[in-house]
C-alpha atoms as an extended CHARMM CRD file, in Angstrom:
* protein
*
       209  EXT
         1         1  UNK       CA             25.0530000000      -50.3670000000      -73.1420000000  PROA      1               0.0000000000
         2         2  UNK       CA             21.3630000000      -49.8150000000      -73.4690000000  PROA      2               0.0000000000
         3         3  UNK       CA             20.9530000000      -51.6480000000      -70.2600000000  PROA      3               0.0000000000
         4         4  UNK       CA             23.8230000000      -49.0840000000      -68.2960000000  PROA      4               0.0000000000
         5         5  UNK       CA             21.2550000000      -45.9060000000      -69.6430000000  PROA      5               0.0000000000
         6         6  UNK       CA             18.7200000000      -47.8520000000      -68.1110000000  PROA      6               0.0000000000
         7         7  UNK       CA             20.0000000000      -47.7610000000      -64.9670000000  PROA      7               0.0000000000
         8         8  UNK       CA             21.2430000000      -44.7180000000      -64.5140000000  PROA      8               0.0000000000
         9         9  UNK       CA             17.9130000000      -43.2610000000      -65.7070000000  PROA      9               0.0000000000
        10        10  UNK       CA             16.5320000000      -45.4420000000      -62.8190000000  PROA      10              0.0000000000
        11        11  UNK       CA             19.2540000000      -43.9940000000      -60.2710000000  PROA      11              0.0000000000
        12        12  UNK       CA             18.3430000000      -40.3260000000      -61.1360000000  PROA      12              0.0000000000
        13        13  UNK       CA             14.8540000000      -40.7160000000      -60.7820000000  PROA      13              0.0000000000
        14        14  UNK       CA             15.4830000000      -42.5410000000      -57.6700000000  PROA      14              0.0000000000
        15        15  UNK       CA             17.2810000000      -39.3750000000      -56.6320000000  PROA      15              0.0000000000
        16        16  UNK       CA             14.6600000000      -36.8900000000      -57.7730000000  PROA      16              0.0000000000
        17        17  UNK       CA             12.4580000000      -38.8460000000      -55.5000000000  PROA      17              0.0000000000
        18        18  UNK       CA             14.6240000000      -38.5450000000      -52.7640000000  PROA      18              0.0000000000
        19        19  UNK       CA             15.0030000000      -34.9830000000      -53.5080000000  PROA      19              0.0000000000
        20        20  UNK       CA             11.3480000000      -34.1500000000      -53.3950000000  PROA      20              0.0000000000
        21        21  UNK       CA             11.1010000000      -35.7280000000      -50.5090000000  PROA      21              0.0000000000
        22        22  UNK       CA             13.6530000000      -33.8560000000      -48.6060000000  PROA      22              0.0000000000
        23        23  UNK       CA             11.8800000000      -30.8410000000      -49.5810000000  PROA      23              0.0000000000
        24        24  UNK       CA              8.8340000000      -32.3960000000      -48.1880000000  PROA      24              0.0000000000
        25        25  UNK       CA              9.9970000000      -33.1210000000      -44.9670000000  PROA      25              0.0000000000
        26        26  UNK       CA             12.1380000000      -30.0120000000      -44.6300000000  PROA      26              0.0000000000
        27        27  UNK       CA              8.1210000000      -28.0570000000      -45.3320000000  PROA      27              0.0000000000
        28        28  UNK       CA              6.8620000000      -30.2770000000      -42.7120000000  PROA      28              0.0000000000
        29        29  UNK       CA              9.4800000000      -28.9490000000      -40.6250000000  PROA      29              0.0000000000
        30        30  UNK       CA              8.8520000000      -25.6910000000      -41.1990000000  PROA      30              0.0000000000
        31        31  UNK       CA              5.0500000000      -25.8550000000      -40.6820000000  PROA      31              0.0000000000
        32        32  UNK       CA              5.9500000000      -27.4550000000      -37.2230000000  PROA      32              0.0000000000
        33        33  UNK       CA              8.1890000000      -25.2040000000      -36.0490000000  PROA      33              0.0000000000
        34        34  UNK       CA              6.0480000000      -22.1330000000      -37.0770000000  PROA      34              0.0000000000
        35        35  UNK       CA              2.8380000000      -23.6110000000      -35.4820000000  PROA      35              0.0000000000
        36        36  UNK       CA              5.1340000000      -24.0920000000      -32.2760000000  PROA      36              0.0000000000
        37        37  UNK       CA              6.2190000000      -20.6530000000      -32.3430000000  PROA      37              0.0000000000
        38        38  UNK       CA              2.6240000000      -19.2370000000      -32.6770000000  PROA      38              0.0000000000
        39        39  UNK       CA              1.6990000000      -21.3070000000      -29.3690000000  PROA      39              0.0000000000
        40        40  UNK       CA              4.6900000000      -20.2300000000      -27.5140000000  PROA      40              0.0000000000
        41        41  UNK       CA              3.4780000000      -16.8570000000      -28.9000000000  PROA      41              0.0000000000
        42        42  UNK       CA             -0.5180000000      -17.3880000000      -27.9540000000  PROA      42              0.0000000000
        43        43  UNK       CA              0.9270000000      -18.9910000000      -24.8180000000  PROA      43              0.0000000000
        44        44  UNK       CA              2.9610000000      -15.5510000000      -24.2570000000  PROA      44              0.0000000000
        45        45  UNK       CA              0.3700000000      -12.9600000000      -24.8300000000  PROA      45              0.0000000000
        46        46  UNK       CA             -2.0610000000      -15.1920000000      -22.4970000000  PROA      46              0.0000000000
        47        47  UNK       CA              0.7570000000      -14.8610000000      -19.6540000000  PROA      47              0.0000000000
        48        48  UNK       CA              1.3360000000      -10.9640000000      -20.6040000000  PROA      48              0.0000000000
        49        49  UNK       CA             -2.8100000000      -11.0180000000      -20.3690000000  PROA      49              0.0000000000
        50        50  UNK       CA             -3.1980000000      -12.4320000000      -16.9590000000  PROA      50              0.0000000000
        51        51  UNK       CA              0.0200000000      -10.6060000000      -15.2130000000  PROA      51              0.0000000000
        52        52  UNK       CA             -1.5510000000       -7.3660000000      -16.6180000000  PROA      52              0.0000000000
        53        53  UNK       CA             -4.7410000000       -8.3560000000      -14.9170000000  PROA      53              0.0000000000
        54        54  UNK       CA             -2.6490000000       -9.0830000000      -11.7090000000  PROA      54              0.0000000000
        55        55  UNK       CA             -1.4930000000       -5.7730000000      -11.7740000000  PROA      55              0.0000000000
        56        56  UNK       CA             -4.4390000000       -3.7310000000      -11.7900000000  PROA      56              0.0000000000
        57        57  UNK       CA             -5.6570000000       -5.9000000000       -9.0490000000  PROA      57              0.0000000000
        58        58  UNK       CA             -2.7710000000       -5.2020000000       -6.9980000000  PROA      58              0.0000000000
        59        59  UNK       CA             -2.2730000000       -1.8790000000       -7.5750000000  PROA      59              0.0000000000
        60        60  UNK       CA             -6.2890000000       -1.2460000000       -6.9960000000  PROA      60              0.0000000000
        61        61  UNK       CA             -5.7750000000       -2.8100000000       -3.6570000000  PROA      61              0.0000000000
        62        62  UNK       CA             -2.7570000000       -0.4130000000       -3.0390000000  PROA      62              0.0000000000
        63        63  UNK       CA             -4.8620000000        2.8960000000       -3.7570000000  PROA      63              0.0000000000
        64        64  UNK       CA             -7.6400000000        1.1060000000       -1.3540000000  PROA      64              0.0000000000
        65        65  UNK       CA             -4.6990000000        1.2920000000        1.5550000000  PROA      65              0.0000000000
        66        66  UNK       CA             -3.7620000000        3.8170000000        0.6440000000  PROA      66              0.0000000000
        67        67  UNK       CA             -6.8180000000        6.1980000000        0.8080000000  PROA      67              0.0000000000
        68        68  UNK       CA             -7.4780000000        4.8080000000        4.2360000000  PROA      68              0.0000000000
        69        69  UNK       CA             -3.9380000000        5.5250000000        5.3470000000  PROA      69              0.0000000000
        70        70  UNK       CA             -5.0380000000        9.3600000000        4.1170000000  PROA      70              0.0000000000
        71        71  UNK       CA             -7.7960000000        9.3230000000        6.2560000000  PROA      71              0.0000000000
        72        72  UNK       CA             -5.6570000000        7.9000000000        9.1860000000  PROA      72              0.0000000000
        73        73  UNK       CA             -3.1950000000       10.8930000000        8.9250000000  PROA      73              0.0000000000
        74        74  UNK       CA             -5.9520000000       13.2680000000        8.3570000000  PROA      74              0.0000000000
        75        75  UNK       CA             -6.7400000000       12.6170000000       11.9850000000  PROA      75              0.0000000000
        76        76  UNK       CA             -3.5130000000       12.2320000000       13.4260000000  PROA      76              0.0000000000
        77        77  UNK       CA             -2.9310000000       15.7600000000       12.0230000000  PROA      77              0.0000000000
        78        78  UNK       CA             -6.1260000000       16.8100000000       13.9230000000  PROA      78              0.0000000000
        79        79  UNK       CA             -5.0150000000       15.4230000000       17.2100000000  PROA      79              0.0000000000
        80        80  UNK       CA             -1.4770000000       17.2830000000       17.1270000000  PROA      80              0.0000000000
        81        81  UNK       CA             -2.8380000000       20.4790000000       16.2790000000  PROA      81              0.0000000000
        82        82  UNK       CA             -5.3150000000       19.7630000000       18.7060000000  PROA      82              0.0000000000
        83        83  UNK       CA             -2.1340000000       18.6410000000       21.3980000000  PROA      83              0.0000000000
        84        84  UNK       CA             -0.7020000000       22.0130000000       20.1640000000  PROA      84              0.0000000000
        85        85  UNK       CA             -3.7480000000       24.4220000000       20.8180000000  PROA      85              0.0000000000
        86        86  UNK       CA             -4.2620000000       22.4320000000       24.2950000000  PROA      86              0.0000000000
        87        87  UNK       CA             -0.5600000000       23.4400000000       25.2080000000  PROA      87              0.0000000000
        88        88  UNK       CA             -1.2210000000       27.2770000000       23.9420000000  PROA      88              0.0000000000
        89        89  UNK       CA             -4.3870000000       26.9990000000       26.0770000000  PROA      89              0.0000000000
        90        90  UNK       CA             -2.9080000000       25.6870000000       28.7950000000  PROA      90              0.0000000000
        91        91  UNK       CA             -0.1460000000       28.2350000000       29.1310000000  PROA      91              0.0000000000
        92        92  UNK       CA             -2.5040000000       30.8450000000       28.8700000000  PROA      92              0.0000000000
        93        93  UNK       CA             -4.9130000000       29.8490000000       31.9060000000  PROA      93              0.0000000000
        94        94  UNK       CA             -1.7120000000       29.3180000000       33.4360000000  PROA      94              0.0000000000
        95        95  UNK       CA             -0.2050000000       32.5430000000       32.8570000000  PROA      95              0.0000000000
        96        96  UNK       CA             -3.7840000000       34.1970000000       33.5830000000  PROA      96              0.0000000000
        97        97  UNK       CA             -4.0220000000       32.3170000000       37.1370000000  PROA      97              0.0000000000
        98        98  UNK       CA             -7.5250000000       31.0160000000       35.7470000000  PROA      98              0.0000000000
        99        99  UNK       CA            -10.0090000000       28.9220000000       38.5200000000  PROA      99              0.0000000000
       100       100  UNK       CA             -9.7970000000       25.5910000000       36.6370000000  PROA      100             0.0000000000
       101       101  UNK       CA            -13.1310000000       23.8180000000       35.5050000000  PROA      101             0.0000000000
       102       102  UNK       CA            -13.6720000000       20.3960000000       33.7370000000  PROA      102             0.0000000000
       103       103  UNK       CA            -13.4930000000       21.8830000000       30.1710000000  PROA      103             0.0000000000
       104       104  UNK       CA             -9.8340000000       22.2210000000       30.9800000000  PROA      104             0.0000000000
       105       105  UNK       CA             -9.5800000000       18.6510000000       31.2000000000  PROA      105             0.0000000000
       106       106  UNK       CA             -9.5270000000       18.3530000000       27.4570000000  PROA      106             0.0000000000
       107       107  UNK       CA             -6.7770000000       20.5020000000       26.6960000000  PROA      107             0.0000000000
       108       108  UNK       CA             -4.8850000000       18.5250000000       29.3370000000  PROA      108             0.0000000000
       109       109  UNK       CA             -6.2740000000       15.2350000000       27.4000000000  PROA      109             0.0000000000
       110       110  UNK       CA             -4.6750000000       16.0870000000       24.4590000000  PROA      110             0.0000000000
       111       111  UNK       CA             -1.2620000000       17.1040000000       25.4520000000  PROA      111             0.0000000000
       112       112  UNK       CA             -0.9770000000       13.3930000000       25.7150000000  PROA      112             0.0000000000
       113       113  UNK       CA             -1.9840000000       12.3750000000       22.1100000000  PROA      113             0.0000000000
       114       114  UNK       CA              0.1710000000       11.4630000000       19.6580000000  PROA      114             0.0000000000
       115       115  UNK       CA              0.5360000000       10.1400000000       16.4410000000  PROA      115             0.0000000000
       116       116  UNK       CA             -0.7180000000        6.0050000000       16.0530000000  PROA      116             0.0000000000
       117       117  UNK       CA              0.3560000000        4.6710000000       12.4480000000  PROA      117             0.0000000000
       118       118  UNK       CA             -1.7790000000        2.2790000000       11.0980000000  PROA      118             0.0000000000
       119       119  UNK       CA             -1.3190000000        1.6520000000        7.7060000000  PROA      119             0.0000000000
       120       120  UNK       CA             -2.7130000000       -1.1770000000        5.5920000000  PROA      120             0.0000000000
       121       121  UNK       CA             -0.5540000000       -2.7350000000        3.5010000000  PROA      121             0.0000000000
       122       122  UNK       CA             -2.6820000000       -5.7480000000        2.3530000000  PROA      122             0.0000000000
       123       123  UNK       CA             -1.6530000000       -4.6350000000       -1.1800000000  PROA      123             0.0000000000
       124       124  UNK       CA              2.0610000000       -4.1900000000       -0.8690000000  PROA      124             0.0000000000
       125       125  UNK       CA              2.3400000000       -7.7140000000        0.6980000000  PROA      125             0.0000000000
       126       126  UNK       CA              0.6400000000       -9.0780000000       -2.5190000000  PROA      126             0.0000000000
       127       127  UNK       CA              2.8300000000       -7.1850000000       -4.5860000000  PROA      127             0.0000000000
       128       128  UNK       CA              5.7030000000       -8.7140000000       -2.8240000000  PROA      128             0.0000000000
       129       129  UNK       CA              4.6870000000      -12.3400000000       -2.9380000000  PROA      129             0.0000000000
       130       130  UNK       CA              3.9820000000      -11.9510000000       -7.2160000000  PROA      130             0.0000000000
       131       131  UNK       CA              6.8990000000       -9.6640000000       -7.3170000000  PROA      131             0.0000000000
       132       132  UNK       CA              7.6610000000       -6.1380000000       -7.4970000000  PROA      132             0.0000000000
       133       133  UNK       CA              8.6840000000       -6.2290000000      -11.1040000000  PROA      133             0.0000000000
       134       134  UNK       CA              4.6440000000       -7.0070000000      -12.3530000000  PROA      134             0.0000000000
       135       135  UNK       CA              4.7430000000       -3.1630000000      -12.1310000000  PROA      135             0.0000000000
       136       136  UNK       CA              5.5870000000       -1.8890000000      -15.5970000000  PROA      136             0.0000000000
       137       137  UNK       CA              5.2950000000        1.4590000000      -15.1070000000  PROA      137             0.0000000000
       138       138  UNK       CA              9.2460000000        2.1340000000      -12.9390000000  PROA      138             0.0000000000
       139       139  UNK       CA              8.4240000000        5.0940000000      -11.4770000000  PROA      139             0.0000000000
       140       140  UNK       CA              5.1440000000        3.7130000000       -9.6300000000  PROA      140             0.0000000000
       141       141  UNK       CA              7.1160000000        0.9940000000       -8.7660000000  PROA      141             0.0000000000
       142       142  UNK       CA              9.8270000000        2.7370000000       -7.2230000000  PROA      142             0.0000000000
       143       143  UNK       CA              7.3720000000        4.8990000000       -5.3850000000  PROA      143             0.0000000000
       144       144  UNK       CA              5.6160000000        2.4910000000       -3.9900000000  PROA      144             0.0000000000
       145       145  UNK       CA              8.7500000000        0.6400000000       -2.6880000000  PROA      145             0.0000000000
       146       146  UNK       CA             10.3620000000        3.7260000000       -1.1270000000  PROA      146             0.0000000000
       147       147  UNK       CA              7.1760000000        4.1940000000        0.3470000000  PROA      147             0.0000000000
       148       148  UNK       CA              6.4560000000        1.2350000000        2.4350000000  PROA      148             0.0000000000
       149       149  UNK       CA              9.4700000000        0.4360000000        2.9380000000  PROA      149             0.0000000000
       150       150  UNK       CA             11.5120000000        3.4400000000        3.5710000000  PROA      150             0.0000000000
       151       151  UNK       CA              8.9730000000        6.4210000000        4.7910000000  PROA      151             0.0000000000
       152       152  UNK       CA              6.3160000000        3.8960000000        6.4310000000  PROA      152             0.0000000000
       153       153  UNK       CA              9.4560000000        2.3700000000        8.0100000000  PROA      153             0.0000000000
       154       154  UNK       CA             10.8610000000        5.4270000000        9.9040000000  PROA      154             0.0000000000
       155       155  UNK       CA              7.3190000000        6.4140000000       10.8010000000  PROA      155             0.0000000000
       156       156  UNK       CA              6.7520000000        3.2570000000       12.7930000000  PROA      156             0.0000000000
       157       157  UNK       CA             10.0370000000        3.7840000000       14.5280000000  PROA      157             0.0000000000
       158       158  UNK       CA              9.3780000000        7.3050000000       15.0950000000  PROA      158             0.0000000000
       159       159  UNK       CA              6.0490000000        6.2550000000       17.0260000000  PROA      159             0.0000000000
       160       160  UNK       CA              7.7940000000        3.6830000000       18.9680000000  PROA      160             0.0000000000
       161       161  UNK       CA             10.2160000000        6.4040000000       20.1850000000  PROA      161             0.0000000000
       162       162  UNK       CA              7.5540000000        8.4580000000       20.8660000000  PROA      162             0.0000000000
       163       163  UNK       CA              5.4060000000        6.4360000000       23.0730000000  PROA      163             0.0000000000
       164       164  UNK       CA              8.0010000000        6.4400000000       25.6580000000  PROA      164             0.0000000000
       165       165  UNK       CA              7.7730000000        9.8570000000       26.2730000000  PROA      165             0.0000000000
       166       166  UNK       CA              4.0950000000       10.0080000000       25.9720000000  PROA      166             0.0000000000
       167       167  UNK       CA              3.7240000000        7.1160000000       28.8490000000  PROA      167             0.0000000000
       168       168  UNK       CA              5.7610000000        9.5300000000       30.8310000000  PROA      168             0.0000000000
       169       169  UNK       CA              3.9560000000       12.4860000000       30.3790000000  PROA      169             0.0000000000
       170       170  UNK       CA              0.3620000000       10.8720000000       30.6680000000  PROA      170             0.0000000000
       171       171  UNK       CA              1.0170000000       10.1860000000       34.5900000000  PROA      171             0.0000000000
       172       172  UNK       CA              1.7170000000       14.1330000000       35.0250000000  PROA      172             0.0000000000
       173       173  UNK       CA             -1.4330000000       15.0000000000       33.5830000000  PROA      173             0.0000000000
       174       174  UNK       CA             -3.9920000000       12.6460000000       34.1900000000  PROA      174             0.0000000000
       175       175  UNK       CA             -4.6980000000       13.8470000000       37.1710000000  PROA      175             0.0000000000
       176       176  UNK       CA             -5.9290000000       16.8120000000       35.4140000000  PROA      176             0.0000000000
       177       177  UNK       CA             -8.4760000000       15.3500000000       32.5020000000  PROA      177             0.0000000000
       178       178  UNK       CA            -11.4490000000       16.0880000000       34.8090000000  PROA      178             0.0000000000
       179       179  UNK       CA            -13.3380000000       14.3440000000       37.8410000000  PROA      179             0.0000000000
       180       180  UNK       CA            -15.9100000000       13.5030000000       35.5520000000  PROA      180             0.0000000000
       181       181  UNK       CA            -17.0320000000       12.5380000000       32.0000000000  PROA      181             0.0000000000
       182       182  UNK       CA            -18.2550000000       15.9080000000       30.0390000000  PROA      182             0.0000000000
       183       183  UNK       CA            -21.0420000000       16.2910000000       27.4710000000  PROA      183             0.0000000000
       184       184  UNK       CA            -20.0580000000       17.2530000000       23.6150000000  PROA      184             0.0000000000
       185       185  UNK       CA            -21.5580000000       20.7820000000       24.5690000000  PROA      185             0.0000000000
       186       186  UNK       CA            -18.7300000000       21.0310000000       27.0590000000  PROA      186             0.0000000000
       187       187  UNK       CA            -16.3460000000       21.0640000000       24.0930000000  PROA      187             0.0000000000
       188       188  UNK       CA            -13.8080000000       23.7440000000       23.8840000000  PROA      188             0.0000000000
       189       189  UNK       CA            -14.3770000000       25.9330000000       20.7490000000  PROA      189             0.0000000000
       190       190  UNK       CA            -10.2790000000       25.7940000000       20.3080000000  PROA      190             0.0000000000
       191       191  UNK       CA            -10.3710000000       22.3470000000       19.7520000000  PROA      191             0.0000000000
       192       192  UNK       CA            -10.5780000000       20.6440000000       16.3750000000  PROA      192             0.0000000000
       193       193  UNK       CA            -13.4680000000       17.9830000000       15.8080000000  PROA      193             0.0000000000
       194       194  UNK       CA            -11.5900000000       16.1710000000       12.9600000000  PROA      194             0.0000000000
       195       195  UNK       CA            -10.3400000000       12.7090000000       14.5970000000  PROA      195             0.0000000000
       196       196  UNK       CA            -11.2130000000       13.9120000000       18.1640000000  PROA      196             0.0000000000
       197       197  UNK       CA            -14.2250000000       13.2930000000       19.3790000000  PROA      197             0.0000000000
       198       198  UNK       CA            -14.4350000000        9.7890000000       18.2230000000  PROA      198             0.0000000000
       199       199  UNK       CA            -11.7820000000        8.7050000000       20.2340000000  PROA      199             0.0000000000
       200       200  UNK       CA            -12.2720000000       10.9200000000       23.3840000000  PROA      200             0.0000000000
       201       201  UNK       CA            -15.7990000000        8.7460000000       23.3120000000  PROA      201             0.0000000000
       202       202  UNK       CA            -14.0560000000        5.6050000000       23.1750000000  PROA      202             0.0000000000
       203       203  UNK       CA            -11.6080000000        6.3120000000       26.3890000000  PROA      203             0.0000000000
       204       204  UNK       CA            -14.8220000000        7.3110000000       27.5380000000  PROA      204             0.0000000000
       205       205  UNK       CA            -13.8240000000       10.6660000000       28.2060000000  PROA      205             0.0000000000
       206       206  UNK       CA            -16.9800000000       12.2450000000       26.9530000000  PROA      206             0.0000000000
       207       207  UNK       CA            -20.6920000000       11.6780000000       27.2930000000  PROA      207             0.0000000000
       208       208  UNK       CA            -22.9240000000       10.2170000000       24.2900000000  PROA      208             0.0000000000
       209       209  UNK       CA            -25.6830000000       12.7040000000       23.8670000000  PROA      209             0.0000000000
């Protein structure tokens, strides 16, 4: 009998053993899976660091293209108004029978201009290859998208139609630009610097003073 107590005694602390052990093991566990979940979490917030940092690159490199795609339509705005005061101008001499003179030849330079789009969109295409949804912010996001790739679009298409027509009427007028290249003085006070004189001194339309 005293031998049966014995070993059951032995059994159950056997099985307390085996107990604490489990309860060991199931800490170690524990502890592992925690300390995994903090470097899937350290491992996270690095990722969430660096796209963040991706972003602000991109989108700086956006408002960079964009600010010289201002200053591009700045002076295609000057060179239509200017196309539009050279028709007025034109139709007036016209109408007044007026002896013609070189300084005409601008206004007969310009009724040839047109719009020429273009954009830089070094920062889109980034966007595009780390993908659009690094933008948090959805309405920036959207913008931008509609914007290159809806209004930028039909602007390119509208040039192309218009370049047609401008090819067409540049061989009626050229004839007319002047027999020779005029002086900055020579300038007609209608016309708008803005965008204008630059080029007309790269066609070599007018004289470097």
């Amino acid at each position: 009998m005293i031998k049966l107590f014995r070993k059951i005694r032995q059994n159950m602390l056997a099985e307390n053993k085996f107990s604490k052990y489990l309860i060991y093991a199931i800490g170690e566990i524990i502890l592992v899976v925690i300390g995994i979940l903090i470097a899937l979490q350290i491992n996270n917030w690095n990722e969430y660091n660096k796209e963040r940092e991706s972003e602000k690159v991109i989108l700086k490199e956006i408002r960079d293209n964009l600010i010289f795609d201002l200053e591009d339509f700045e002076s295609n705005i000057a060179n239509l108004q200017n196309k539009s005061i050279s028709a007025k101008s034109i139709l007036e001499i016209l109408e007044n029978d007026s002896a013609y003179n070189d300084s005409i030849g601008y206004f007969f330079y310009y009724l040839k201009s047109y719009p020429h789009f273009s954009n830089k969109s070094n920062g889109y295409k980034l966007l595009e290859s780390k993908g659009l949804d690094i933008i948090q912010n959805e309405t920036i996001r959207k913008k931008i998208t509609d914007l290159y790739e809806d209004r930028y679009q039909y602007l390119k298409t509208y040039e192309k139609e218009r370049i047609g027509y401008n090819n067409t009427l540049e061989t009626k007028v050229s004839p007319y630009y002047g027999t020779r290249t005029l002086s900055k003085d020579r300038l007609p006070k209608e016309i708008i610097i803005k965008g204008s004189v630059k080029t007309l001194i790269e066609f070599g339309f007018l004289e470097i003073l």
